[in-house]
N, C-alpha and C positions, 0 to 999 in steps of 0.2 A: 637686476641681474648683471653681473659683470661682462663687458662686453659688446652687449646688447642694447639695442634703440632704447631712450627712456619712455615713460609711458607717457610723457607728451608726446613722443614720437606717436606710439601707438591712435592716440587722441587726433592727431593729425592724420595719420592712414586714413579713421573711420570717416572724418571729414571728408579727406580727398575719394572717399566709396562712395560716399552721399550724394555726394557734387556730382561726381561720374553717373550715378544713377538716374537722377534728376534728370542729365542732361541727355540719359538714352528715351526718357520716355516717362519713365516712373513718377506719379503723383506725392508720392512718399515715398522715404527711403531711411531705413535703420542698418547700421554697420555697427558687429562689434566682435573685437577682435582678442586673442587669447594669447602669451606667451608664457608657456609651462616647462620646468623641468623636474620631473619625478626618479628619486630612487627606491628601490624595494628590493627585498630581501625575501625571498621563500621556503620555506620548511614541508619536507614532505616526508611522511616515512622514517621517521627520530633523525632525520640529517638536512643537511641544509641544501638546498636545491637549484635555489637558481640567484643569484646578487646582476642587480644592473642597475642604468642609470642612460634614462633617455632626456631628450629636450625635442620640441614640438611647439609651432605655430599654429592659429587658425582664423579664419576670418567668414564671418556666417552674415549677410547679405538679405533681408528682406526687404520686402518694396509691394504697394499695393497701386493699382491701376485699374481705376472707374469702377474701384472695391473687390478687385482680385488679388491674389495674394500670386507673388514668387518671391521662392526663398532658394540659396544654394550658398554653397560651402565648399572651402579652396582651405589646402595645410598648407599654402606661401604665400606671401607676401610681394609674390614679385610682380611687376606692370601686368607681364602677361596673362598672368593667372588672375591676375583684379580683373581684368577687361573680359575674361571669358564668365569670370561670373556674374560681372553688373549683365552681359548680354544673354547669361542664362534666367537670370532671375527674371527677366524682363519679358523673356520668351515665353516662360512658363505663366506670368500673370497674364499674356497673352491670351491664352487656350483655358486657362480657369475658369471657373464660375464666380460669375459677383456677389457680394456678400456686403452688405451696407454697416454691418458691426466691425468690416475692417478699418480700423484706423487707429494711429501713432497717439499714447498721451502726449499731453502737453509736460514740460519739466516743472521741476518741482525743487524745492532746495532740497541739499546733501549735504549732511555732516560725514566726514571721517573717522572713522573709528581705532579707536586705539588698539593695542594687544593683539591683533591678528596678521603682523607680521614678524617672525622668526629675526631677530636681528645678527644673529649666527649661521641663518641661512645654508649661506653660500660655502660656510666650513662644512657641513654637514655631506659627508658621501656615501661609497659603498664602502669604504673600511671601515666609518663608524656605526654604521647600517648592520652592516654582517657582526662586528662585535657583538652590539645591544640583541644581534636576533640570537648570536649562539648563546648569550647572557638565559634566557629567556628557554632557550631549548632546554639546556644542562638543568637553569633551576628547578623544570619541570620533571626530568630524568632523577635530578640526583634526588627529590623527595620522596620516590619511593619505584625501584624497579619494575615494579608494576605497572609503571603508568606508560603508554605509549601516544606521542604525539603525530597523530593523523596527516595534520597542515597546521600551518601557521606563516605570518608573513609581519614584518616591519619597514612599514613605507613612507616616506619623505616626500613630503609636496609645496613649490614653491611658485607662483606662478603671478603674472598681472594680465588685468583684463580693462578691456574701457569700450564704449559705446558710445555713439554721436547718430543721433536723426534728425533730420527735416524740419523736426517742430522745435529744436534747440537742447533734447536733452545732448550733456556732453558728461559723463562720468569717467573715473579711473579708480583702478586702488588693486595695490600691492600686496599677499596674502602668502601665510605656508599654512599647513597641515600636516600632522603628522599621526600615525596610530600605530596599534600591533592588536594582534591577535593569535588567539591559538585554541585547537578541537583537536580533540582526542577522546581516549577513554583508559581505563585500565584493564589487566588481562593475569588471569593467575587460574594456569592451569587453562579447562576449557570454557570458564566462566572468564564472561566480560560486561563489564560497568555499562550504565549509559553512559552515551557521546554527554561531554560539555564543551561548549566554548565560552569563552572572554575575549574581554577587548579593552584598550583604553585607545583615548585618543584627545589633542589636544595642540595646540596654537605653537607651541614652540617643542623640540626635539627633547628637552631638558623636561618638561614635564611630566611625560608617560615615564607610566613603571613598567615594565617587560615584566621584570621580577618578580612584581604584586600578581602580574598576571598570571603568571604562571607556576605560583605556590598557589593561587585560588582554583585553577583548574585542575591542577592536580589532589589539590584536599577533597575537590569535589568530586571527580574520577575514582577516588581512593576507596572514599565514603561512601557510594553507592555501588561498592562489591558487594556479594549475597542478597541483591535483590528478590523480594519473593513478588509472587503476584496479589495483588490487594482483592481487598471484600467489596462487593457492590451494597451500594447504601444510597440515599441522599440526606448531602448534608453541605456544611461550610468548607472550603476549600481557600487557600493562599496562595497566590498567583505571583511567584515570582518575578523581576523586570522585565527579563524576556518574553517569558512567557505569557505577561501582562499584554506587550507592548503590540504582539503577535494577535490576540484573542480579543481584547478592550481598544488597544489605542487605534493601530491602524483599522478598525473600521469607521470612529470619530472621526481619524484624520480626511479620510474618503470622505464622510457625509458630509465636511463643513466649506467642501470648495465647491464655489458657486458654477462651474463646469456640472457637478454631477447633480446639484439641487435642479439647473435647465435642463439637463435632461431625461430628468426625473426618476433619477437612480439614487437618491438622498433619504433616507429614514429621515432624516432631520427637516427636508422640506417644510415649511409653512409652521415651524415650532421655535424660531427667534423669539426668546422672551417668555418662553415656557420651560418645563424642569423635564426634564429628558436624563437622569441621573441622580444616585444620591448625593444630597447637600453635603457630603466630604470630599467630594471629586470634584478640582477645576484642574484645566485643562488652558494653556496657555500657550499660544505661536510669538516667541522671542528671538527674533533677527540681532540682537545688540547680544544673547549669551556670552559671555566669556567662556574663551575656548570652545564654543561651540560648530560643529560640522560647518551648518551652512550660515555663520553671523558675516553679515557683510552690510555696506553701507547702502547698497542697491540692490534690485531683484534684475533679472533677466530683462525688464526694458527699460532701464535705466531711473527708475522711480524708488522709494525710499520706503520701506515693508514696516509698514504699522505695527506695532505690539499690541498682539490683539489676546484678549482672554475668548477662548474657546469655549467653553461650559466655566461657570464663576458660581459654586458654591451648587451646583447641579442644575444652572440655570445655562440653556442656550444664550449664548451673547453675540457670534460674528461670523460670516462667514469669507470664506476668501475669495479676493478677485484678483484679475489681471484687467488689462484695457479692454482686450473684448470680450469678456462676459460683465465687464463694469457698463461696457455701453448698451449692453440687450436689457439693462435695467434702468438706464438713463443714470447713473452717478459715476466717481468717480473710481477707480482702482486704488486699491488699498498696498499695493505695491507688493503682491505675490505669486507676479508671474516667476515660474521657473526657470531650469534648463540652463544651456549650455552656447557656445555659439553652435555649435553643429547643426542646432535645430530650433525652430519655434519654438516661441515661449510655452508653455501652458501653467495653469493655477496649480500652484504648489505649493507644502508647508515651509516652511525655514527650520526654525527650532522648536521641537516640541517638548513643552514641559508641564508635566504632570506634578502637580504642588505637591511637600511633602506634607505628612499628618506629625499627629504628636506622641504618636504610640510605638513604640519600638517594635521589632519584630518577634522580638521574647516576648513580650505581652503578647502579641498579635495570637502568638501558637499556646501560647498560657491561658488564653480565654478558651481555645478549643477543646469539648472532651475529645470528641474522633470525629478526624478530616484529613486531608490531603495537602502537603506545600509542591506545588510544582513548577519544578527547576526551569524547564521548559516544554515545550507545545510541539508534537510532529503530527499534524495530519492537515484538515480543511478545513480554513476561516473565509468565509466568504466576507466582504467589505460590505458586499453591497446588501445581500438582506440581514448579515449579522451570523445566520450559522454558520457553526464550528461542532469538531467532531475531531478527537484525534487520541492519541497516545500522552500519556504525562512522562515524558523523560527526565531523570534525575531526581524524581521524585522522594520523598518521605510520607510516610504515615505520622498521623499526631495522633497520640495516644494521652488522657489525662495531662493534657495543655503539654506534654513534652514530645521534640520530634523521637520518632520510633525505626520501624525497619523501612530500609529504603526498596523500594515499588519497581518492581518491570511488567508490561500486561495490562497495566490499570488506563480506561479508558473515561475520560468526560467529554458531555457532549452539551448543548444550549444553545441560545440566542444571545450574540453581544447588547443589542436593542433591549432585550426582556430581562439581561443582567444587569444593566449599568443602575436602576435604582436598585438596585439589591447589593449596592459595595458596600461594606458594614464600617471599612479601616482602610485607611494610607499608610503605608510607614514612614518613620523618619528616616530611614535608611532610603536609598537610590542607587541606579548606578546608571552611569551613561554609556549608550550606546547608538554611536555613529551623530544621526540627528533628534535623539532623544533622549530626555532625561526622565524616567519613570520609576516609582518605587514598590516595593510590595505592596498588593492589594488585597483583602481579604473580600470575597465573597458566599454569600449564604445558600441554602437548597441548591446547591449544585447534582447533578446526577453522575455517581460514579461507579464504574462498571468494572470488576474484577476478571483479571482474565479466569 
């Protein structure tokens, strides 16, 4: 960033936090520090609401002592603020409880990764910001009067980070991000659509579409006026990405991080190497994704996040670790602690991707006499046993493999755990959203309840 210390500088700070800690007391000591500048663009109400553009330090401090933990967090960089927090951290490992799982990996090699910095960055503001967001508004307005956009926002993020501990790791790396989004629905007369949203997001400011975004919101909005309320049946049902990623993914994602298999909130527990899914679903944590949310070269303690296959052909394969849930098991961390500096690490996904299949989504609704495509998911997904229960929004009916009248009322309910061998189909179609790339999924015996 122009201006600004370079991220040796930064690499340096963590050092001189290290050293500082060490020498109040601390057994170990991890420093790692953040230099962000973000703009964003808000949409509320068909108008544009709020444009800014802040910048922001951080520097997050842990340190362990005869196996206690203190952690604290300062937004400057200056002497005095260092010093209150190596002696806050120190104070607090004081008065903890000991815990023999606390402790620093060892380092590890680090490759750099390409395409995860914006090389326009730093042109990028709030006038090009607020353009692309009103771009994005209007193309949503002008396709059809009908449609009103709820929220939506376009935000720009540029930031470096680096971390240095006691046991030698020393990392850096430079990164932007950018997305958009928009929710709304349509309105004609006293009848109103389901809510949709969309999203893109991606590595550099030049690759999102606003535009795409917001002719897909609005066709979808458009297309789900005169909703009627659907028939209760059980049958096959098609799980849109969202609505996938809400109902199927994130309870896998929950089951395979070895935080919730210790304690003992894992369906997946003691099933490594067993088929927990059908052979058309793998499931894949990819830190290296292009343009992906969270693809970076390191995780949260400076360690380097495996590509790991999550379920490979409907076979359990990995679960995730950090250092201390790697050491309650005696191996190594596979490099997927999380987080931010503000806080402790803990076990977290990177990128998740869900393989696509070879069946388009025309086939998918062409194979069905009568079933459900659901746009998206409103109600309760529990992670941890798997039930879910809620509303299909955006929905359609299939009627004779074509979709039919689109759904308000219609209710499905089940177990994520008791449907995952019951996926019949992947599609080749996907769409990414935030830290996941998921595609349509079709699923069989579903129970669906007509208002």
């Amino acid at each position: 960033m122009k201006g600004q210390p370079s991220m040796e500088n930064l690499l340096t700070l963590c050092d001189r936090v290290v050293e500082a800690a060490l020498k109040a007391g601390a057994d170990e000591a991890e420093a790692m520090s953040v230099r962000v500048r973000d703009v964003n663009v808000e949409l509320s109400k068909n108008d544009l609401q709020i444009a800014r553009s802040m910048s922001g330090d951080g520097l997050g401090l842990r340190i362990f002592k005869g196996g206690s933990l203190g952690f604290s967090y300062v937004n400057s960089f200056d002497d005095e603020s260092i010093a209150e927090s190596v002696e806050r951290a120190v104070g607090i490992a004081a008065g903890a409880p000991g815990d023999e799982y606390n402790v620093l990996p060892d380092p590890m090699p680090i490759e750099p990764l390409e395409g995860i910095l914006d090389g326009n960055a730093e042109e990028f503001g709030v006038e090009a910001a607020v353009e692309r967001t009103l771009t994005m508004l209007h193309t949503a307005r002008e396709f059809d009067p009908r449609v009103t956009v709820d929220s939506g926002e376009l935000a720009g993020h540029c930031g470096e980070k680096a971390i240095s501990t006691s046991r030698g790791v020393r990392a850096s790396e430079r990164s932007s991000l950018y997305y958009c989004y928009i929710f709304g629905m349509a309105k004609e007369g006293e009848v109103v659509s389901s809510f949709d949203f969309q999203f893109d997001g991606a590595r550099t400011a030049a690759a999102i579409d606003p535009e795409a975004v917001a002719r897909k919101f609005a066709e979808n909005v458009v297309n789900s006026l005169g909703a009627v309320k659907g028939e209760s049946f059980r049958g096959p049902i098609i799980l849109a990405p969202k609505a996938a990623a809400e109902i199927l993914i994130d309870p896998i994602t929950s089951s395979v991080r070895a935080s919730s298999v210790q304690r003992e909130t894992s369906k997946f527990a003691g099933k490594l190497g067993q088929d927990v899914a059908s052979p058309v679903l793998s499931v894949t944590d990819d830190s290296t994704l292009k343009d992906g949310a969270a693809t970076s070269a390191f995780d949260r303690e400076g360690l380097k996040p495996a590509v790991l296959p999550l379920i490979e052909a409907g076979v359990l394969r990995n679960f995730l670790y950090d250092a201390y849930t790697a050491r309650k098991e005696n191996r190594h961390s596979n490099g997927h602690a999380g987080g931010g500096a503000s806080a402790v690490p803990v076990v977290s996904t990177t990128n998740v991707v869900v393989a696509t299949g070879e069946t388009s989504l025309a086939d998918m609704i062409a194979g069905i006499d009568r079933g459900v495509l659901a746009t998206r998911f409103s109600g309760n997904a529990d992670p941890v046993s798997g039930d879910f229960s809620g509303s299909v929004k955006g929905g359609r009916m299939i009627r004779g493999g074509k979709l039919a009248e689109p759904l308000c009322g219609t209710m499905i309910a089940g177990n994520t755990f008791e449907l995952l061998t019951g996926i019949t189909a992947v599609s080749s179609e996907y769409e990414r959203m935030f830290g996941s790339v998921v595609p349509y999924i079709a699923l069989e015996e579903i129970a669906v309840t007509g208002g």
